[in-house]
N, C-alpha and C positions, 0 to 999 in steps of 0.2 A: 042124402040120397046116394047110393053107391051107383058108382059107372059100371054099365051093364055090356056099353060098347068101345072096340075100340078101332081107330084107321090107324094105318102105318104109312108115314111117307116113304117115296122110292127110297130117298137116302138111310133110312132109320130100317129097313128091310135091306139093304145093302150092306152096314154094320152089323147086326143081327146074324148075320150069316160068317162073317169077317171076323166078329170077334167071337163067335162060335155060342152063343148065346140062346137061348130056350124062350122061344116066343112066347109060351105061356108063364113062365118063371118072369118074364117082366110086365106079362100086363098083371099077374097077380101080385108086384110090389108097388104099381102103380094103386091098385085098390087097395091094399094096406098101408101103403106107404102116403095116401093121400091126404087125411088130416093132418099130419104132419108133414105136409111137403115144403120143401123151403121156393122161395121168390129165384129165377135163375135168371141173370145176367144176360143172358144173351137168346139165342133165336127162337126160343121159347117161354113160354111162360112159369112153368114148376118145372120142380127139381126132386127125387124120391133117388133113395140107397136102395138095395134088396142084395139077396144072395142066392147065389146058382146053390141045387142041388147037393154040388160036392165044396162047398164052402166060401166059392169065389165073388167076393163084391162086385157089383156092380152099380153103376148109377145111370139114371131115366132123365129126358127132359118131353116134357108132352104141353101141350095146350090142353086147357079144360077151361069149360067146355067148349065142345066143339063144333062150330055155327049152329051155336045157341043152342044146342040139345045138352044140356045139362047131365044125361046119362053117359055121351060120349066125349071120349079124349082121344086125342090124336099123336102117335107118337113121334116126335122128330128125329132124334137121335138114342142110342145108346153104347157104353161102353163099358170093358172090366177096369175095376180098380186094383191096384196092382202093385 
């Protein structure tokens, strides 16, 4: 079932802006990048790569689902990889 929704934390909308990052360019690598997302270590639960527009990696960490709606994730953080 493909994630249809998604929340942003304060923090994860603070970076988004900081590292100058296209909010819809990361929830649509969240959705392609989701069968394939790896386990992440830390304050979240997956992990997904995608890339900006003009070439630049980037990587997601999000919880899915997200209090139990199966359609939504939530996103924690993100940043460019670089």
């Amino acid at each position: 079932m493909p994630i249809e929704r998604f929340t942003w934390t304060a923090h994860a909308r603070l970076r988004l802006g900081q590292r100058q990052l296209d909010r819809q360019e990361v929830e649509q690598a969240v959705r392609e990048g989701h069968d394939a997302r790896e386990v992440n270590d830390g304050r979240a639960q997956w992990l997904v790569r995608g890339t900006t527009a003009d070439g630049t990696p980037f990587e997601v960490i999000y919880d899915h689902p997200h209090g139990g709606d199966v359609d939504t994730a939530r996103i924690v953080s993100v940043w460019r990889l670089l």
